[in-house]
C-alpha positions as CSV (number, residue, x, y, z in Angstrom):
1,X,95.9,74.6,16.9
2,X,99.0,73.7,18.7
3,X,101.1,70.6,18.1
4,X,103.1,68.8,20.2
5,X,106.7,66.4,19.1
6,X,107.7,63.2,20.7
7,X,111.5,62.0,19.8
8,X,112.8,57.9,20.4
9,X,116.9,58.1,19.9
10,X,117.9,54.2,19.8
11,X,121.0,52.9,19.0
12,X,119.6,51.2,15.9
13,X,116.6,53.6,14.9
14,X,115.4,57.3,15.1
15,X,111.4,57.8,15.4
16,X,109.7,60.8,15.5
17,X,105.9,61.6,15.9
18,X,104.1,64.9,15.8
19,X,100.5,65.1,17.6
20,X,97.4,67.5,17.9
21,X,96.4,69.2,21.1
22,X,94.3,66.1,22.1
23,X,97.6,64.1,21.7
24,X,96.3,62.2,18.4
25,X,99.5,61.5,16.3
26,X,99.2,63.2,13.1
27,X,102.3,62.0,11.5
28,X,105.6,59.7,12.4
29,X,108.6,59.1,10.5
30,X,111.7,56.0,11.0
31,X,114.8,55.5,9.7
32,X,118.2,53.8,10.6
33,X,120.4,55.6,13.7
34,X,124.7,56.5,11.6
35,X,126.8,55.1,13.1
36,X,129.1,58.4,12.3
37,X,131.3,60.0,11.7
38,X,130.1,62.0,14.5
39,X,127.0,63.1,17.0
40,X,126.3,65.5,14.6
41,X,125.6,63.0,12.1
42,X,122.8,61.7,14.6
43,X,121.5,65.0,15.6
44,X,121.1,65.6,11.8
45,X,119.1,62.2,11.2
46,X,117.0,62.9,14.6
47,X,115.7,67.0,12.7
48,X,115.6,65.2,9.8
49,X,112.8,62.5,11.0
50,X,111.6,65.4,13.0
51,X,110.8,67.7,9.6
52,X,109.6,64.4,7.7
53,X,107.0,63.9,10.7
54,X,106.4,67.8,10.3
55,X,105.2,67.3,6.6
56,X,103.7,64.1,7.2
57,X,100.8,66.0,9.2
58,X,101.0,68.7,6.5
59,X,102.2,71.3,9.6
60,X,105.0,73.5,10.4
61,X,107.8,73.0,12.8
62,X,107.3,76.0,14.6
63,X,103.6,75.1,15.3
64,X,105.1,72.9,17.3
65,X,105.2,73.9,21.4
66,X,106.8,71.6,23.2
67,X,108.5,68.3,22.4
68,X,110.2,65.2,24.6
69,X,113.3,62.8,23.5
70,X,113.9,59.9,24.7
71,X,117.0,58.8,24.2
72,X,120.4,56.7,24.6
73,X,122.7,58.0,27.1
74,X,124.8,58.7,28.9
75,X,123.2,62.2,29.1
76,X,124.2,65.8,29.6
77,X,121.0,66.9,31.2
78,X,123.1,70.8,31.3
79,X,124.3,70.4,28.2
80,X,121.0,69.0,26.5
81,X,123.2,66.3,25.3
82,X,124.3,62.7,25.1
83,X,128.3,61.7,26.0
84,X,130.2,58.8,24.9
85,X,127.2,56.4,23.6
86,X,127.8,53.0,25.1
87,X,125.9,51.6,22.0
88,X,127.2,53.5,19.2
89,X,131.3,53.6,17.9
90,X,133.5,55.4,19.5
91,X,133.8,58.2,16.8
92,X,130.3,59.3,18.0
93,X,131.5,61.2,21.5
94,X,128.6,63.9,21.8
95,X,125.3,63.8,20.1
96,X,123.8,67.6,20.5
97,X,119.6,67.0,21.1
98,X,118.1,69.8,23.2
99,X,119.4,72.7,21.4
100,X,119.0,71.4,17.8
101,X,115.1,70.5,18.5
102,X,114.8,73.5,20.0
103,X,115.9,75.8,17.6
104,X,114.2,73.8,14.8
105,X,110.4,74.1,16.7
106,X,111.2,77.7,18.2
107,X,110.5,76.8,21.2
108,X,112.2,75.8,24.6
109,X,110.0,73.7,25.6
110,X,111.7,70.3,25.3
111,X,112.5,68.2,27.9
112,X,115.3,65.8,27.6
113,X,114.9,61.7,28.9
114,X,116.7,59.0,29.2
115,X,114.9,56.6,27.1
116,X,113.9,54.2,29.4
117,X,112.7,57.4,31.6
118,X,110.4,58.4,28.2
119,X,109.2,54.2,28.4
120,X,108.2,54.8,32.5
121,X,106.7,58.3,31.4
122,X,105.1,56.7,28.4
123,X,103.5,53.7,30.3
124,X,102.1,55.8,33.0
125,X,100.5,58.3,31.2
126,X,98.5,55.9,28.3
127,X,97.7,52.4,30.0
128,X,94.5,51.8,31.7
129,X,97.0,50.2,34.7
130,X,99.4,53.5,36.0
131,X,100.1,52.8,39.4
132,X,102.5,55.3,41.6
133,X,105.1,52.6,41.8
134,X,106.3,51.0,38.4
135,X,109.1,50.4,36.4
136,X,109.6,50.2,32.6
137,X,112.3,47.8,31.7
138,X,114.0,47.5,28.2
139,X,116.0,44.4,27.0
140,X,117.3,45.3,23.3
141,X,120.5,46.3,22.5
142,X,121.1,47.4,25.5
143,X,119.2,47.5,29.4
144,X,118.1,50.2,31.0
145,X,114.8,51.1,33.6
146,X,112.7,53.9,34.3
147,X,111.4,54.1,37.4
148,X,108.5,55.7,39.5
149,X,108.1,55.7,42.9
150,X,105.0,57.5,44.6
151,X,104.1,59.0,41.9
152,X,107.1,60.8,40.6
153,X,109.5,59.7,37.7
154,X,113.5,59.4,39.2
155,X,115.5,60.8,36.4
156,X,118.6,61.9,38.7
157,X,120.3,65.4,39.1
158,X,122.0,64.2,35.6
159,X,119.0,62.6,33.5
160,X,120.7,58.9,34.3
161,X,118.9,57.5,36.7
162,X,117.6,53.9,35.7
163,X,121.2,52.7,33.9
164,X,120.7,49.5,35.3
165,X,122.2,47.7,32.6
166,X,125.5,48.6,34.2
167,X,124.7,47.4,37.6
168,X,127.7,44.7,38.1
169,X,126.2,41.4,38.3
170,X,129.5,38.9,37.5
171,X,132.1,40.1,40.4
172,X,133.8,37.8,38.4
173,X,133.7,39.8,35.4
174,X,134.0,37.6,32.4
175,X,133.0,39.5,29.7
176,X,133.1,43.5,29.3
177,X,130.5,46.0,29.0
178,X,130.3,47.9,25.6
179,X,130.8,51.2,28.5
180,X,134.0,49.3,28.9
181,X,133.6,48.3,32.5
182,X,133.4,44.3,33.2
183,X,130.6,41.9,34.6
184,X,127.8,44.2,33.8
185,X,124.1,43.0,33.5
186,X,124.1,44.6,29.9
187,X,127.4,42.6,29.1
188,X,125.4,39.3,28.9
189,X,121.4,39.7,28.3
190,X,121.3,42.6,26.0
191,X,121.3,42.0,22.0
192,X,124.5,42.9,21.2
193,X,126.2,40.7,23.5
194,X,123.7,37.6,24.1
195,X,126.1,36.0,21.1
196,X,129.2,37.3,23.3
197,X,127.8,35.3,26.1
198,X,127.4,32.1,23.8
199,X,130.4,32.5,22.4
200,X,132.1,32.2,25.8
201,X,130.3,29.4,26.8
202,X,131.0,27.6,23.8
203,X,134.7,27.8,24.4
204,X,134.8,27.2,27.7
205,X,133.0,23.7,27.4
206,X,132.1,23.3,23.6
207,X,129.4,21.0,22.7
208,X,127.5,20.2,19.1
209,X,125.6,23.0,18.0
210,X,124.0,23.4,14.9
211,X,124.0,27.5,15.8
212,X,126.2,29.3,13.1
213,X,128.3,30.5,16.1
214,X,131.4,31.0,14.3
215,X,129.7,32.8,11.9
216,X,130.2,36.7,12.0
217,X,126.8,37.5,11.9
218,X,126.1,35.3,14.4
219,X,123.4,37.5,16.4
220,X,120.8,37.1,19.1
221,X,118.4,36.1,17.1
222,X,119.8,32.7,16.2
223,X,120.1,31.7,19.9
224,X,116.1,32.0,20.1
225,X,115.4,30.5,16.9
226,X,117.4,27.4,17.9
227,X,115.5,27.2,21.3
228,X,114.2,23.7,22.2
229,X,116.3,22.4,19.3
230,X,119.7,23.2,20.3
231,X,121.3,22.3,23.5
232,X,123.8,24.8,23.8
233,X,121.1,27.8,22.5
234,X,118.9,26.5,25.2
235,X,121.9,26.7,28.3
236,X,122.6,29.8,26.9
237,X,118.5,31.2,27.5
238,X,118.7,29.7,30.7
239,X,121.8,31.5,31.7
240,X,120.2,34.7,30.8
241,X,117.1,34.0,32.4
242,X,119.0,33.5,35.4
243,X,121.1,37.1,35.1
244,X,118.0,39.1,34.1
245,X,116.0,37.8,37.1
246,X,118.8,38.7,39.1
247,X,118.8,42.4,37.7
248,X,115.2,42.7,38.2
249,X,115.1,41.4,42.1
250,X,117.9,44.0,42.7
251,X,114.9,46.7,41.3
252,X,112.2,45.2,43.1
253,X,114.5,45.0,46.5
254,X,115.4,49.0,45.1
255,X,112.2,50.7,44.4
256,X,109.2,48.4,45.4
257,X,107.1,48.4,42.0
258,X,103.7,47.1,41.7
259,X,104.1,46.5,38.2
260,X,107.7,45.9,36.1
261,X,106.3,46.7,32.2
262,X,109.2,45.1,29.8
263,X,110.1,46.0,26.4
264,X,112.7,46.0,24.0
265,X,113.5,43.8,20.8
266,X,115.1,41.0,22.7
267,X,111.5,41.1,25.0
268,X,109.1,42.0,22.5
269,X,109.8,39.5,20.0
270,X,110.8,36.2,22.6
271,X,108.6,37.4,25.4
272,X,108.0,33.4,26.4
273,X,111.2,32.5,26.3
274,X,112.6,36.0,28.1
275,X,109.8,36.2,30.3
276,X,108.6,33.2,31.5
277,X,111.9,32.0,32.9
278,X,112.4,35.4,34.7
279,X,108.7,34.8,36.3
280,X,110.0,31.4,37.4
281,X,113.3,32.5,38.9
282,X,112.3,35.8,40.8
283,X,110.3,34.1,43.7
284,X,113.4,32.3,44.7
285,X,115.7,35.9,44.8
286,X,113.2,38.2,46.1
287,X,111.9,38.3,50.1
288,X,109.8,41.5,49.4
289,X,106.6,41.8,47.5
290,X,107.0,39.6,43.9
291,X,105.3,42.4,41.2
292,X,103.5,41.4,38.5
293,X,106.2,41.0,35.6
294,X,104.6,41.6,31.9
295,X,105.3,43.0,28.4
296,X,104.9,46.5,27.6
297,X,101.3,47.4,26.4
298,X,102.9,49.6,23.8
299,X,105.3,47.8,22.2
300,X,108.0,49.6,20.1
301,X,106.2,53.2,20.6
302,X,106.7,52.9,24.2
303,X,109.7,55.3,24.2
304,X,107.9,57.5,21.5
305,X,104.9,58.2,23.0
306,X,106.5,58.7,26.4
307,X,108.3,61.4,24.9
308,X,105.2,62.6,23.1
309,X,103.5,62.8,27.0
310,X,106.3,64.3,28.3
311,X,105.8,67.2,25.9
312,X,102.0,67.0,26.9
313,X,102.9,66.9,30.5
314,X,105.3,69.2,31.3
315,X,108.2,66.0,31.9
316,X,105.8,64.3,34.1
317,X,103.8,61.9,32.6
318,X,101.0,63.0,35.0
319,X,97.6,63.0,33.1
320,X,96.5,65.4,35.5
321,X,99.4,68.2,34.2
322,X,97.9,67.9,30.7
323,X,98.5,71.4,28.8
């Protein structure tokens, strides 16, 4: 029997699944993404979930033949690589993937994504809706797309097609990108700097707010929780409403999607208050076709089991290429 690996590298977590030849998963292992002191710190904790997963299913690496990462980037398609993490400290500057898996399963069968590549590749090959034209969207702690357009993923020449968590948004540029550049999308609506974004607000015009926005911790999660309660946390879900639509009517105007799946912690776990407002918004930004707009039917194994079908597929995610 021949098994096949599927690999999610996230800025806060590492996942790995193993599957049978009829793609069943067979055994998965989590656990928490270093934050150093290098890459190779990562590329150890990404084998290491890898091997768990492996004796989970009671199998052998090496029975593995093919395996698919999605991952963080920036990537390093030649290298098999990712440069300079946006998401992770600066200590981390390259995180070695495709040579590491490979020599761990003996095989060089293993195709490298960007992660929101491995979500597009994922939804298309397991939902009962997989038209030619899609998108997979994440909103966590940071943005990113996958696209497909007449049937075929876009990864780029480099594996970075889809950053567009980095398309600039604020030509104003009030606050700064974890890449470093200013008036990204990413830099407002993502989790890790949704509390950026309040805390700006809040001192350019502050207000009563029972928030704990002067407290360290202060995170994304309090905005929502103080929704419908809390003036300033509800300005402050508008305002991202407002940027997010605007990102996703610059990828409908792009690419033309019948269907824009969204995932991510900040989506998946406020979908009313993150999608409903974006629903609202995009009719008034977008002359073209409106798609339909709607949570990811896989919910945090979207990237995992897109890079488990990319292993099955050859890269493609076409059901059709199944080995």
């Amino acid at each position: 029997m021949v098994n096949y690996a599927g690999v999610d590298l996230g800025a806060t977590n590492v996942r790995a699944v193993v599957a049978d030849d009829a793609g069943t998963i067979i055994g998965a292992h989590k656990r928490g993404t270093p934050r150093g002191p290098t890459g190779i710190a990562v590329t150890e904790a990404v084998l290491e979930s890898l091997r768990t997963a492996c004796e989970e299913a009671g199998i052998e690496p090496s029975s593995i033949v093919a395996a698919g990462i999605g991952s963080i980037g920036p990537l390093d398609l030649a290298e098999g690589a990712v440069i300079d993490p946006a998401n992770l400290p600066d200590t981390i500057d390259r995180i070695p993937l495709t040579g590491p898996v490979s020599k761990l399963i003996d095989s060089d069968e293993v195709h490298l994504h960007n992660d929101t590549i491995a979500g597009v590749i994922g939804e298309r090959f397991h939902s009962d809706r997989n038209p030619d034209d899609m998108v997979y969207l994440t909103i966590s702690s940071g943005i990113g797309a996958g696209v497909c357009t007449d049937g075929n993923v876009l990864s780029g020449w480099d594996g970075n097609a889809g950053e567009v968590g980095h398309m600039m948004l604020d030509p104003h540029g009030q606050l700064t990108c974890g890449c470093g550049s200013d008036g990204h999308w990413e830099a407002y609506c993502s989790g890790n700097n949704i509390p950026r974004y309040a805390e700006m607000i809040y001192e350019n015009d502050p207000v009563d707010t029972a928030m704990p926005i002067e407290d360290p911790d202060f995170s994304a999660a309090d905005v929502f929780e103080y929704a419908g309660e809390d003036a300033l946390a509800d300005h402050v879900i508008d305002q991202t409403a407002h940027w997010n639509a605007m990102g996703i009517a610059n990828i409908i105007h792009s690419y033309a999607p019948i269907v824009v799946y969204v995932g991510g912690a900040v989506a998946l776990n406020n979908e009313e208050l993150v999608l409903d407002p974006i629903r609202e918004k995009l009719p008034e930004m977008v002359f073209t076709n409106l798609p339909d707009v709607q949570l990811t039917n896989l919910g945090d194994d979207v990237v995992v089991k897109g890079a488990l079908a990319s292993a099955m597929t050859d890269g493609t995610g076409d059901r059709s290429r199944v080995r």
